[in-house]
C-alpha positions in Angstrom: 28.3 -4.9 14.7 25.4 -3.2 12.6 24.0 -0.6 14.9 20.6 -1.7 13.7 21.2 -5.1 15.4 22.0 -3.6 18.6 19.6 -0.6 18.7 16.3 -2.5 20.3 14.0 0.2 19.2 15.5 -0.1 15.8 12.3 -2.2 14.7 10.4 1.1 15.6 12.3 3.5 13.3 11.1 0.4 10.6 7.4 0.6 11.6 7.3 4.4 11.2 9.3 4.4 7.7 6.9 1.7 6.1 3.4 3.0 7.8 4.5 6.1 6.0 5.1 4.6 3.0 1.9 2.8 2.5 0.2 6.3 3.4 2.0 8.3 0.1 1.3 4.5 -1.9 -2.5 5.4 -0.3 -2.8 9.0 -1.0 -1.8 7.9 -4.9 -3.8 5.3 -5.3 -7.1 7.1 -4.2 -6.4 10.6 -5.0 -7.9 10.0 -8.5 -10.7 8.6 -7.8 -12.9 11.1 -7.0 -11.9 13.6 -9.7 -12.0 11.6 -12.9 -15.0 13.8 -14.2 -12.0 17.1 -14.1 -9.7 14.7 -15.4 -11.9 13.8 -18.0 -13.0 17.2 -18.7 -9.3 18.7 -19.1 -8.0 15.6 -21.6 -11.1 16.3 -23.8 -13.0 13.5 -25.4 -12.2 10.6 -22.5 -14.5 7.8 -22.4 -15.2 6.1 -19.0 -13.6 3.0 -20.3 -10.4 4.5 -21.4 -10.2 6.5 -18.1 -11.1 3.1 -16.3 -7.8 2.2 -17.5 -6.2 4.1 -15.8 -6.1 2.6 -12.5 -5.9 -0.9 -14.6 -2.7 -0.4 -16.2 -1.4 1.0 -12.8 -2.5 -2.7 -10.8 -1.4 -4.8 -13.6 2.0 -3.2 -13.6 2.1 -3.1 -9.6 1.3 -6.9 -9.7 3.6 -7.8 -12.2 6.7 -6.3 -10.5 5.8 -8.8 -7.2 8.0 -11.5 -7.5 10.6 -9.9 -9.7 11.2 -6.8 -7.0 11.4 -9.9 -4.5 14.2 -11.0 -6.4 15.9 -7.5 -6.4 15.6 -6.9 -2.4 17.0 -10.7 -2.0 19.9 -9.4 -4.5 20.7 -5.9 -3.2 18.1 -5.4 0.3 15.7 -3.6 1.0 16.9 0.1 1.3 18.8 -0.4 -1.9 15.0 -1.2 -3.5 13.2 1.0 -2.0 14.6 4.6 -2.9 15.0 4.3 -6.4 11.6 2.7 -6.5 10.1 5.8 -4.9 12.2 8.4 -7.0 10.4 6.9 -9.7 7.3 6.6 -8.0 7.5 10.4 -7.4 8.3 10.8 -11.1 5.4 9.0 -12.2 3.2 11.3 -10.1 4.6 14.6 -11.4 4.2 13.0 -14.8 0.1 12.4 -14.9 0.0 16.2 -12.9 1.6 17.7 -16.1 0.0 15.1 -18.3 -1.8 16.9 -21.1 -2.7 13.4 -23.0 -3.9 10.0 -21.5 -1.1 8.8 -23.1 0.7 10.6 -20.8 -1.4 9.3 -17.5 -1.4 6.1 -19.2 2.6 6.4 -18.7 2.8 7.6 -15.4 0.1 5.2 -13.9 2.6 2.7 -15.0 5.5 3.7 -13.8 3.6 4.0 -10.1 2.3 0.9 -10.8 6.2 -0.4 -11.2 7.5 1.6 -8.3 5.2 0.8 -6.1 5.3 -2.8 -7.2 8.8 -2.7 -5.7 7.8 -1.8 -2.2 5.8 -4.5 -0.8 8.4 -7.1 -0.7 11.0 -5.2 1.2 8.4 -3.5 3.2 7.4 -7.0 4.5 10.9 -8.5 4.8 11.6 -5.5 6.4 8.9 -6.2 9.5 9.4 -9.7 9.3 13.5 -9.9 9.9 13.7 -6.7 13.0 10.1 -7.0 14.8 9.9 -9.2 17.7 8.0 -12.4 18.0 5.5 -11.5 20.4 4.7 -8.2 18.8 4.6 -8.9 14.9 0.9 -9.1 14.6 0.3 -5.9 16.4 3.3 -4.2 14.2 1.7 -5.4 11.0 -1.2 -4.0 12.1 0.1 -0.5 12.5 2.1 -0.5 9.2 -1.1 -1.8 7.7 -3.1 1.6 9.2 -1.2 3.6 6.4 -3.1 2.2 4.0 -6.5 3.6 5.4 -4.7 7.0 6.7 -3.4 7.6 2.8 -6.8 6.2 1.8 -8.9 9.2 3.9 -6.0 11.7 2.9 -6.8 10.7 -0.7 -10.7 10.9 -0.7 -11.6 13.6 1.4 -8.3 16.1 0.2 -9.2 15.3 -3.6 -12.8 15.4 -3.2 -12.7 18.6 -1.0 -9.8 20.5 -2.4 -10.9 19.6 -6.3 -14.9 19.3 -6.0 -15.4 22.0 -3.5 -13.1 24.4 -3.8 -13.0 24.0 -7.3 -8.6 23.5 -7.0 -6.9 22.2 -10.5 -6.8 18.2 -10.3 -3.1 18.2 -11.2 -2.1 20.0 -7.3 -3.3 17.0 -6.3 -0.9 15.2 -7.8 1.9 18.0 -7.3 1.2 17.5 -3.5 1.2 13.7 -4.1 4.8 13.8 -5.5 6.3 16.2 -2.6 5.1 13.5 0.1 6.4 10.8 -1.8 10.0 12.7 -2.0 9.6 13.4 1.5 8.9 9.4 2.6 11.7 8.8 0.5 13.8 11.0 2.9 12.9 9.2 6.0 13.8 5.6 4.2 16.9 7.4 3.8 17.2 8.7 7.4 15.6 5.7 9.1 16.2 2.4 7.1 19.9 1.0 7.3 22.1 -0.7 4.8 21.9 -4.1 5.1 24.0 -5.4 2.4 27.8 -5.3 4.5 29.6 -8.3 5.1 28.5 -8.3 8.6 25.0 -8.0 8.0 24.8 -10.3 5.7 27.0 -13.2 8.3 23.7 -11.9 10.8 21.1 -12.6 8.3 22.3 -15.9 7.1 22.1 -16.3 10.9 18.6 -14.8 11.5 17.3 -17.1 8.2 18.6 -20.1 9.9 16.7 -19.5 13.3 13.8 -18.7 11.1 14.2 -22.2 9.6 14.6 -24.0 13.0 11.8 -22.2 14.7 9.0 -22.9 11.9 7.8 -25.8 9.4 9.2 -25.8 6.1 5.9 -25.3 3.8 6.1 -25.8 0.2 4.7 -22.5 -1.7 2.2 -24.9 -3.7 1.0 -26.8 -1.1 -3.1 -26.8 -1.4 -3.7 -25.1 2.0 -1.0 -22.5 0.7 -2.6 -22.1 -3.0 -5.9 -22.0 -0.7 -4.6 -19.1 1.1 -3.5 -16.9 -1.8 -6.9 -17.0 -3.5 -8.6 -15.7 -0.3 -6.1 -13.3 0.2 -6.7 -12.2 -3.2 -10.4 -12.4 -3.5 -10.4 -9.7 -0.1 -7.8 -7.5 -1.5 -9.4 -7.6 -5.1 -13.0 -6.7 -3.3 -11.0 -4.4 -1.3 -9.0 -2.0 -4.2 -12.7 -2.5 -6.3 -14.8 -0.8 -2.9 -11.9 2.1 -2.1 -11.0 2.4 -6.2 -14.4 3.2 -8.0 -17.5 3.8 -5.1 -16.6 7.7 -5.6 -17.1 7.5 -9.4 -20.2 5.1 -8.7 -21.7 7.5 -6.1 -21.4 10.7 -8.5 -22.4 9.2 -11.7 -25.1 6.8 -10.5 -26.3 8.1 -7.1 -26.0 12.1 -7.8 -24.1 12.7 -4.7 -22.3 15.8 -4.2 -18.5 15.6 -5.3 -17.3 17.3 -2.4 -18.6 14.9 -0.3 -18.1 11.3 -2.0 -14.5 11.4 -0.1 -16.2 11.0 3.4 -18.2 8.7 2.2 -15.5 6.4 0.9 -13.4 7.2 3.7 -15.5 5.6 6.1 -14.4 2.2 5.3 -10.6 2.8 6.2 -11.8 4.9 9.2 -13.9 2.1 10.9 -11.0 -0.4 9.6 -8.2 1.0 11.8 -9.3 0.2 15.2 -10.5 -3.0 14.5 -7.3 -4.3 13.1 -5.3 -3.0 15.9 -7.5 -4.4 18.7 -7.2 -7.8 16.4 -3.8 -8.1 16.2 -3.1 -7.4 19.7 -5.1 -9.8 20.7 -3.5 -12.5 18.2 -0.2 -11.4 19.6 -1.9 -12.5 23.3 -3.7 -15.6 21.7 -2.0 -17.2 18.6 -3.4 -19.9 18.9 -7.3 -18.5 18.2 -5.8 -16.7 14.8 -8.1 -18.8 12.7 -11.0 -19.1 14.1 -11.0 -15.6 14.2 -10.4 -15.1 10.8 -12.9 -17.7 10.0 -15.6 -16.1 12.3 -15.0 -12.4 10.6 -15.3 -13.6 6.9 -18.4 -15.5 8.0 -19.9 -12.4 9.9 -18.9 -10.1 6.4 -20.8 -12.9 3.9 -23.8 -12.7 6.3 -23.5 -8.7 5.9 -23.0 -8.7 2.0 -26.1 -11.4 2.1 
């Protein structure tokens, strides 16, 4: 038998591989963000719009590769996804540091935007097939906490390092690609083959006790379709806040560069310990999880009011 069906803290070694990941996918994402005026600068003759594109071409690619790296992890699993996908995601940040055209960044923001593309469907499958029942919610919730820990690594290190102390933008990027290699190293190290005959008997088994324990839903159900669009509208909202309130803050409110990080940061600091209290308590009380959620999103359209 797989020893990662029979080691009970397995599901551990998972959470610490894939909280990691989302904080080098974090660190990526935002790094830039404060130090487009350098970047600008060094490329000569960039336009806001074309450096705006930037970060598009990266999300359109990352989108795109959704269901089609789906498709791959059902095909091959998830480890077998997940390295490659983060070679090249280590690539594509070496290539923007060295990039001397926006060509160049144009290229390597989509081949992130590819490679990263590949990582949220095994990273979920991942959390979904090895955590316990009764502890999912508050799992998710620590995997999740990557995202704001690479988000505050991102700000405040570019915004510090680059507009204070006056570093080159590309280190950042450097730096980026040496904690991506290392993540990759503890997928390696942590996250087990799961494509053997035997696992593959177990997960046929775990799929059907999946299907006997919850209600078939069809993916284009209205409550379903429902679902995706608010998921979307939060994330979109989400990405537009963490993605360009740096730029916004220099350009339009004259803050200081160096500190436009902190700033930013503040939304994935205050976010952490609100989304573990959350989810332990949905773990405790399953049956409040939407009235909750309905009771949050009302509380943040009465604070946006």
């Amino acid at each position: 038998m797989n020893k990662q069906m029979t080691d009970a803290n397995y599901y551990k070694k998972i959470i610490i591989a894939l909280v990691l990941g989302w904080i080098a996918i974090w660190i990526y994402r935002t790094v830039l963000t404060p130090i487009y005026p350098q970047i600008q600068s060094d490329l000569g003759n960039v336009s806001d719009s074309q450096i705006g594109l930037v970060a598009s071409i990266y999300f359109f690619a990352y989108t795109g590769m959704q269901i089609p790296s789906g498709a791959l992890v059902d095909k091959f699993g998830q480890k077998r996804v997940l390295i490659p996908a983060f070679l090249g995601f280590a690539i594509a940040a070496f290539i923007i540091g060295t990039a001397h055209t926006l060509t160049q960044v144009y290229l390597g923001a989509l081949v992130a935007g590819i490679s990263t593309g590949s990582y949220y469907g095994a990273a979920f499958s991942l959390s979904a097939k090895y955590t316990p029942k009764d502890k999912k919610s508050f799992s998710n919730a620590i995997i999740n906490s990557g995202s704001a820990l690479g988000m505050i690594i991102g700000l405040v290190g570019s915004s510090v390092l680059v507009g204070g102390l006056n570093i080159q933008w590309n280190y950042m990027l450097y730096m980026t690609s040496i904690i991506i290699l290392a993540v990759t190293c503890v997928f390696v190290l942590f996250i087990k083959s799961d494509k053997s005959q035997t696992s593959t008997q177990q997960a046929k088994e775990t799929h059907h006790t999946v299907s006997t324990e919850t209600q078939q839903v069809s993916l284009f159900a209205p409550k379903q379709l429902v679902i995706y669009f608010v998921y979307f509208a939060t994330c979109y909202g989400y990405y537009m806040i963490v993605t360009w309130l740096p730029s916004f803050l220099v350009a339009e409110k004259n803050f200081e560069q160096s500190s436009v990080g902190y700033v930013a940061a503040i939304v994935a600091i205050t976010a952490v310990p609100g989304a573990l209290i959350f989810s332990k308590y949905i773990d405790k009380n399953a049956h409040q999880r939407l009235n909750l959620i309905v009771f949050y999103y009302l509380q943040l359209r009465l604070q946006l009011a």
